[in-house]
TIRO-2110 file (N, C-alpha, C; in Angstrom, 1 decimal):
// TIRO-2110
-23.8, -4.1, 5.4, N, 1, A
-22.8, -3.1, 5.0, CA, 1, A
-21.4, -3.6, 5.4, C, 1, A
-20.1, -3.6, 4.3, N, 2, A
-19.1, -3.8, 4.6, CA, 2, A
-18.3, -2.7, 5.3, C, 2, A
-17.5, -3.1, 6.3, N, 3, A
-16.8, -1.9, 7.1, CA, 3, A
-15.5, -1.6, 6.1, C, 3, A
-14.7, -2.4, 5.6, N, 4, A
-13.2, -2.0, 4.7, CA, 4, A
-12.9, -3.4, 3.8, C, 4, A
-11.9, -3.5, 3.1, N, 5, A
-11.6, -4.4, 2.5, CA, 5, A
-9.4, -4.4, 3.0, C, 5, A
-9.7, -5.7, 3.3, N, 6, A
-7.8, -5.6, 3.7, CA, 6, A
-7.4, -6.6, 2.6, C, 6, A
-5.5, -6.6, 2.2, N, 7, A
-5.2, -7.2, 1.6, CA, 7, A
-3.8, -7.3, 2.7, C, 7, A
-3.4, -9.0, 2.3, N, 8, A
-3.0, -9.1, 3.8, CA, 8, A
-1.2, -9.2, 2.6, C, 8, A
0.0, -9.2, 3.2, N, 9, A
1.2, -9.5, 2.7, CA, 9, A
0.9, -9.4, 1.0, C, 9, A
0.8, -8.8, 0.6, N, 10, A
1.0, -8.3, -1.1, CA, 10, A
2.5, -8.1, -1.2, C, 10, A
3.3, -9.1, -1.9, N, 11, A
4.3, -8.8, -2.3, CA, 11, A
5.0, -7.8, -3.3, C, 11, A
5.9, -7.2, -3.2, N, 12, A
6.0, -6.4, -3.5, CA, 12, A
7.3, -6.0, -3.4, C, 12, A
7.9, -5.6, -5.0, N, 13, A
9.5, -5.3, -5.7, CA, 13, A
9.7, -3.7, -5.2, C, 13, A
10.8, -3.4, -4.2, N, 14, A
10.8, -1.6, -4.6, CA, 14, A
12.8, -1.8, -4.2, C, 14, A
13.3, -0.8, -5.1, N, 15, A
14.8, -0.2, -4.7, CA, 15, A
15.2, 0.7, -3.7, C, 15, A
15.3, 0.5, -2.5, N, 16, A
15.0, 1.0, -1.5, CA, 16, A
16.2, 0.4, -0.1, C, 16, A
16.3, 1.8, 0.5, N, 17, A
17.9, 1.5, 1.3, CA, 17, A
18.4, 2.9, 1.8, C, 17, A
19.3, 3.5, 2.8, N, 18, A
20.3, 4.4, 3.1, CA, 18, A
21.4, 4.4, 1.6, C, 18, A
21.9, 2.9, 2.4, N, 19, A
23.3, 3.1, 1.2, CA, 19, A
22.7, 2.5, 0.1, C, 19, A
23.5, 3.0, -0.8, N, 20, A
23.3, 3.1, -2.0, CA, 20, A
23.2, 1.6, -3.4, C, 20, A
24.4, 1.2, -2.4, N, 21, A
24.2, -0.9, -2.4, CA, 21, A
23.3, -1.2, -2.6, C, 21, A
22.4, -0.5, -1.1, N, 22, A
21.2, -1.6, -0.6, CA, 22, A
20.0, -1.7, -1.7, C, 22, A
20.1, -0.4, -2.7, N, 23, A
19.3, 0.0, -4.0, CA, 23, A
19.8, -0.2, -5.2, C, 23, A
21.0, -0.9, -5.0, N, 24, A
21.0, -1.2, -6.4, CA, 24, A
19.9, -2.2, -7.0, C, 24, A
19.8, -3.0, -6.2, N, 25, A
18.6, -4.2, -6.8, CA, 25, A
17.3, -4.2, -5.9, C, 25, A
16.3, -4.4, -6.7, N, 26, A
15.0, -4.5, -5.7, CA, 26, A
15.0, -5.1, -5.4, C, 26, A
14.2, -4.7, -3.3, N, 27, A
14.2, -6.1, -2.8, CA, 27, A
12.7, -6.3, -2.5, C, 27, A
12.7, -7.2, -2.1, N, 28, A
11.2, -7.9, -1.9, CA, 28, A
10.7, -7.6, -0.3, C, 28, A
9.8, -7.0, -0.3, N, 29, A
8.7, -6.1, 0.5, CA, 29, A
6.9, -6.5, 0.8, C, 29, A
7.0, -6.9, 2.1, N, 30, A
5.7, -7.1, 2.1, CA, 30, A
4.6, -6.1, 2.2, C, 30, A
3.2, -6.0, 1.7, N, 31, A
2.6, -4.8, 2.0, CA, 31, A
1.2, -5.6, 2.4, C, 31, A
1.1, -4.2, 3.7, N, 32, A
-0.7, -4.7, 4.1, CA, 32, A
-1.5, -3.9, 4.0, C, 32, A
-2.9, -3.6, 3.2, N, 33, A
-3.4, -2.8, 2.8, CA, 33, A
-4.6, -2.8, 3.3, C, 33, A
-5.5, -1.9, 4.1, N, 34, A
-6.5, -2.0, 4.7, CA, 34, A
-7.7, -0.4, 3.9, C, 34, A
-8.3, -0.8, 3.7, N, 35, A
-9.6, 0.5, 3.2, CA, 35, A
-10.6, 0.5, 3.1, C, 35, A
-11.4, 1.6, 3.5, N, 36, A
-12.6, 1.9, 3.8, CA, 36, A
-13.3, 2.7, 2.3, C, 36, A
-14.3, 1.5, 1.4, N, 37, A
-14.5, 2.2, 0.3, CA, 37, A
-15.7, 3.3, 0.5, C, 37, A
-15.8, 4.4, -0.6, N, 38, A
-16.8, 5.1, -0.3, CA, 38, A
-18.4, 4.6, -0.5, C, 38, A
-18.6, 3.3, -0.8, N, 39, A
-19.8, 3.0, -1.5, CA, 39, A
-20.1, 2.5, -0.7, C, 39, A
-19.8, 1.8, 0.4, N, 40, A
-19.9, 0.7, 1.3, CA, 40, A
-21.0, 0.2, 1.8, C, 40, A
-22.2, 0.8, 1.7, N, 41, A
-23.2, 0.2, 1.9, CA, 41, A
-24.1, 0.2, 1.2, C, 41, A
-23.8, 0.4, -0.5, N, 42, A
-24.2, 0.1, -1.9, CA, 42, A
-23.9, -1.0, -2.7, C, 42, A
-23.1, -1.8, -2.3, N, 43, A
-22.4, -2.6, -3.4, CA, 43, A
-23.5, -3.6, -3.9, C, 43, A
-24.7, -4.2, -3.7, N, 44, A
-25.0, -4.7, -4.3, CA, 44, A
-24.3, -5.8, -5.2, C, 44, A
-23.4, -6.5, -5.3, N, 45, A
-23.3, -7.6, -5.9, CA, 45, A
-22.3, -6.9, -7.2, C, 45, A
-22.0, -6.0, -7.5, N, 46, A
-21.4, -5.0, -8.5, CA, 46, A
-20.3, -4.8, -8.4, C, 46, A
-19.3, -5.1, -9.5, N, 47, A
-17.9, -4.6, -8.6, CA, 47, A
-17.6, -3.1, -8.9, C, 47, A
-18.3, -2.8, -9.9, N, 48, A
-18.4, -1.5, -10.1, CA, 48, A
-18.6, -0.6, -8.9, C, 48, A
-19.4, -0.6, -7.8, N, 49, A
-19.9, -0.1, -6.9, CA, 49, A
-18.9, -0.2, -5.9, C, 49, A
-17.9, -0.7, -5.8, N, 50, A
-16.7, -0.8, -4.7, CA, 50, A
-15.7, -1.0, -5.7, C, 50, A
-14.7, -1.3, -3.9, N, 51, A
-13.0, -0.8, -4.9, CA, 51, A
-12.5, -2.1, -5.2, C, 51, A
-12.2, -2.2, -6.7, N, 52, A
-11.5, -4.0, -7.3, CA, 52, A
-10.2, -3.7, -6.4, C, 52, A
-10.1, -4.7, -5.4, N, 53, A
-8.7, -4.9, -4.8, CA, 53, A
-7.4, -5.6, -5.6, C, 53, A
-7.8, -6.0, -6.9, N, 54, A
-6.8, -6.9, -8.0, CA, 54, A
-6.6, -5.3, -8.1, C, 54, A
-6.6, -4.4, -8.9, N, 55, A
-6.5, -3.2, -9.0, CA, 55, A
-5.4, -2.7, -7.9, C, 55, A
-6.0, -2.5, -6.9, N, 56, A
-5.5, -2.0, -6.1, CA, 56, A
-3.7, -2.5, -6.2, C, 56, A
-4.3, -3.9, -5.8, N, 57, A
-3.0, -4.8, -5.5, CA, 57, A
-1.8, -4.5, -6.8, C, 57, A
-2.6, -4.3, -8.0, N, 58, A
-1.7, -3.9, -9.1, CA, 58, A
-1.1, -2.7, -9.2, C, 58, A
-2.2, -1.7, -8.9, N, 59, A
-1.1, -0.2, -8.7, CA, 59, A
-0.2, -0.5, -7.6, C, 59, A
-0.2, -0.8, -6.5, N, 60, A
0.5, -0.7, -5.5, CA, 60, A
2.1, -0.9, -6.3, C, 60, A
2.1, -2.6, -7.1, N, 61, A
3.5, -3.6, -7.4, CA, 61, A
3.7, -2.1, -8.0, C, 61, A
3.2, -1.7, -9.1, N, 62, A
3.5, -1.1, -10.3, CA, 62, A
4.1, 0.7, -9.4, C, 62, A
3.9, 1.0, -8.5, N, 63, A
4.6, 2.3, -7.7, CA, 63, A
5.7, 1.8, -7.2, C, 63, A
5.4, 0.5, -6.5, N, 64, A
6.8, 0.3, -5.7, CA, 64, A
7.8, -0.1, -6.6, C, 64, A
7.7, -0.7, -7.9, N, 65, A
8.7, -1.2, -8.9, CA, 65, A
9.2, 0.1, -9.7, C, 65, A
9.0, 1.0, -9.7, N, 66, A
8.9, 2.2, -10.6, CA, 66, A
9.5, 3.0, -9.3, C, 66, A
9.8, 2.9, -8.2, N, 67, A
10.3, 4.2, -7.0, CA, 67, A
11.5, 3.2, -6.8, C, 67, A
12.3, 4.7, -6.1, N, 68, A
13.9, 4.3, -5.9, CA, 68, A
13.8, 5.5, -4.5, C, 68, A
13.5, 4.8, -3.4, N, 69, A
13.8, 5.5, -2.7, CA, 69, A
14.2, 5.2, -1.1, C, 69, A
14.8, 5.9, -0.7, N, 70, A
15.5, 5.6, 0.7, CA, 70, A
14.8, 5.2, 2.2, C, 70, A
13.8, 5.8, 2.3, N, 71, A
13.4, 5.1, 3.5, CA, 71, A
11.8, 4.6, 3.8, C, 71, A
12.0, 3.4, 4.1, N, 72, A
10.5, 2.8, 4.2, CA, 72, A
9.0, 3.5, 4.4, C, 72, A
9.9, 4.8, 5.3, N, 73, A
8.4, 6.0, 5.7, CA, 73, A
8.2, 6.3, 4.7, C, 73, A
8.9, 6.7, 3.6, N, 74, A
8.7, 7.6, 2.6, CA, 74, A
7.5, 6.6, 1.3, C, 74, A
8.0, 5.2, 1.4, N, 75, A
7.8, 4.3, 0.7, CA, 75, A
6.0, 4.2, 1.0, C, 75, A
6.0, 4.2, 2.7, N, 76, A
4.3, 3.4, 3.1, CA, 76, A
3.6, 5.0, 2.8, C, 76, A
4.0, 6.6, 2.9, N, 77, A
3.4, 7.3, 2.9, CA, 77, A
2.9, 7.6, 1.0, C, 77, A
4.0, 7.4, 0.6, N, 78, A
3.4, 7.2, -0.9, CA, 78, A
2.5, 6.4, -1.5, C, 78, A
2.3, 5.7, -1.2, N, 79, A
1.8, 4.3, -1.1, CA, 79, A
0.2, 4.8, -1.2, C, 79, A
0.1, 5.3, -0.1, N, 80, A
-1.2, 5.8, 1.0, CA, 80, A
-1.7, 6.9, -0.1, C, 80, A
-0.9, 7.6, -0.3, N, 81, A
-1.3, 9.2, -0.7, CA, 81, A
-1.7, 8.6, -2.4, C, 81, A
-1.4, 7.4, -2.9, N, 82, A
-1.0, 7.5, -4.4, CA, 82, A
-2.5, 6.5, -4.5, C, 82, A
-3.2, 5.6, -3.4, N, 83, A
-4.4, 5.0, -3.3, CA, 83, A
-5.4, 6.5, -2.9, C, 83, A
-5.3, 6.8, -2.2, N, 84, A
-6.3, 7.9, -1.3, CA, 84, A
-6.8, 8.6, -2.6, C, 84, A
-5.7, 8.9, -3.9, N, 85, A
-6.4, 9.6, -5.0, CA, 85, A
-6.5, 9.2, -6.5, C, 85, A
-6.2, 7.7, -6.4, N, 86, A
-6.8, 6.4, -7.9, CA, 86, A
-8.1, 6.0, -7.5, C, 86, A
-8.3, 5.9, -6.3, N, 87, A
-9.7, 4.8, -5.8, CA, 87, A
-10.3, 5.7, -5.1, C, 87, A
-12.0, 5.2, -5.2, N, 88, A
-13.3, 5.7, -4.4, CA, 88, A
-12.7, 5.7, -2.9, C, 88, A
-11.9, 6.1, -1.8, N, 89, A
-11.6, 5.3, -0.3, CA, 89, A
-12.0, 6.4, 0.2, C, 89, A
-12.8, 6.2, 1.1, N, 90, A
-12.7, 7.6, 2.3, CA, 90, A
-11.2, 7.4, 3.4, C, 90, A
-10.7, 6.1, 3.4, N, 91, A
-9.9, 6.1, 4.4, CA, 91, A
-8.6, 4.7, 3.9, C, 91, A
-7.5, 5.0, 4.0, N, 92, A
-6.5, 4.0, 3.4, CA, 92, A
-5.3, 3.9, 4.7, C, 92, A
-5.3, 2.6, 5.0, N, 93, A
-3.8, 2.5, 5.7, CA, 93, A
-3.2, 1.5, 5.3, C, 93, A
-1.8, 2.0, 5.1, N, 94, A
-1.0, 1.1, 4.1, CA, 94, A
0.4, 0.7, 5.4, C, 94, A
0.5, -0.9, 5.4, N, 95, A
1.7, -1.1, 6.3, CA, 95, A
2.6, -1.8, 5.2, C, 95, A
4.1, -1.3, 5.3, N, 96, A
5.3, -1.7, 4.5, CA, 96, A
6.4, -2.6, 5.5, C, 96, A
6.6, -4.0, 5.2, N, 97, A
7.2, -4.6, 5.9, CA, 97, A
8.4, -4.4, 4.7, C, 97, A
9.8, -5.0, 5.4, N, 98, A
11.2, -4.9, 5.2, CA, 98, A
12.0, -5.7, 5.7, C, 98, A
12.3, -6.9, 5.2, N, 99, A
13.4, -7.7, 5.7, CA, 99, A
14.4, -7.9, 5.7, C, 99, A
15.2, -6.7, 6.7, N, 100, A
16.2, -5.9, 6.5, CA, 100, A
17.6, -6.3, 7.9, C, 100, A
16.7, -7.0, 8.8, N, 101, A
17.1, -6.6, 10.1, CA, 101, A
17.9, -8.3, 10.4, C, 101, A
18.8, -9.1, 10.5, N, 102, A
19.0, -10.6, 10.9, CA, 102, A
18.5, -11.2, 12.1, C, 102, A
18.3, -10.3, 13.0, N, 103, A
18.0, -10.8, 14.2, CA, 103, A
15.9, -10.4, 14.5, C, 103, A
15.5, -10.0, 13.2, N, 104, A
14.3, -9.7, 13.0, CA, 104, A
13.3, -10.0, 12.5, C, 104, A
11.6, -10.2, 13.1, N, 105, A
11.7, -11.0, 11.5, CA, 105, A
11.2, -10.4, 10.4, C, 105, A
10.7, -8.9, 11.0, N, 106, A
10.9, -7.2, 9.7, CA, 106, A
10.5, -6.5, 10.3, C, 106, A
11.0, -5.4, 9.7, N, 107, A
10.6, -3.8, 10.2, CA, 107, A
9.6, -3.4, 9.5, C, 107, A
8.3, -2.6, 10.2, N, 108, A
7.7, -2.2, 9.1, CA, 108, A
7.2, -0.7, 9.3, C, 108, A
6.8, -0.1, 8.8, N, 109, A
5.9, 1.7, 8.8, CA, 109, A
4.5, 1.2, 8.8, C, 109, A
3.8, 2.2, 9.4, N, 110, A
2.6, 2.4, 8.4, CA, 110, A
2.2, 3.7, 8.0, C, 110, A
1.5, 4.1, 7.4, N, 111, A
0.9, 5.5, 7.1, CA, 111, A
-0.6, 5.1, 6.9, C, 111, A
-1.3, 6.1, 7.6, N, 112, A
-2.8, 6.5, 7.2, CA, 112, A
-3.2, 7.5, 6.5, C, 112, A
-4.0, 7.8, 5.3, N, 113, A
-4.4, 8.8, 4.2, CA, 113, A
-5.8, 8.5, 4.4, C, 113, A
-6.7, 9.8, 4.5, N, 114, A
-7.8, 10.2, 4.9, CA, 114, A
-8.7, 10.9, 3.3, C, 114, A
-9.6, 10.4, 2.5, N, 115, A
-9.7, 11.2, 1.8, CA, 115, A
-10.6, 12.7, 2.0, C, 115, A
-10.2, 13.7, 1.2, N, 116, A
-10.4, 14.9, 1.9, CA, 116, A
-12.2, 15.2, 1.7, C, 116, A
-12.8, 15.6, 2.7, N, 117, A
-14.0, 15.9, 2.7, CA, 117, A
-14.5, 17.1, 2.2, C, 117, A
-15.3, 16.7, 1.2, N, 118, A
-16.2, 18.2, 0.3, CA, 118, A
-16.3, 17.6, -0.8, C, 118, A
END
């Protein structure tokens, strides 16, 4: 039985910043994505039966290029909340790095989304 599937630095385009500068252009964003699929001790050899991580890795680019928004919390909790309800996951934590800082070598959030039970 597999416990999760992670995706480690998925690069990733989003317009994102305080000021308003810092969004004019998208910047480049690392993401780390860790999940616990619901099939997990079904997969059998099937990719049907678990979560295609190509997938995943594609919605992710395709939210973050498409959002214009101000702060990285807002960025990793969307993220979380926008996998928790495309894909089979009982459980998603999504970390958003940001190379933002000169004396750093990034900032990052994470958010955890739980899928809801019933």
């Amino acid at each position: 039985m597999i416990d999760c599937i992670h995706i480690e630095q998925l690069e990733i385009r989003a317009r994102i910043g305080v000021p308003e500068d810092e969004r004019a252009a998208p910047q480049r964003l690392a993401c780390n994505i860790t999940f616990w699929p619901h099939n997990s001790a079904t997969v059998e050899d099937e990719i049907g039966n678990t979560v295609d991580y190509a997938k995943v890795a594609e919605s992710v680019k395709e939210l973050a290029s498409a959002s214009e928004i101000r702060l990285l919390e807002t960025l990793a909790e969307k993220v979380a909340a926008h996998l928790i309800t495309r894909f089979p996951m009982r459980k998603v934590r999504v970390e958003v790095r940001k190379f933002a800082l000169p004396d750093a070598k990034f900032v990052s959030v994470s958010a955890t989304e739980e899928a809801a039970v019933g």
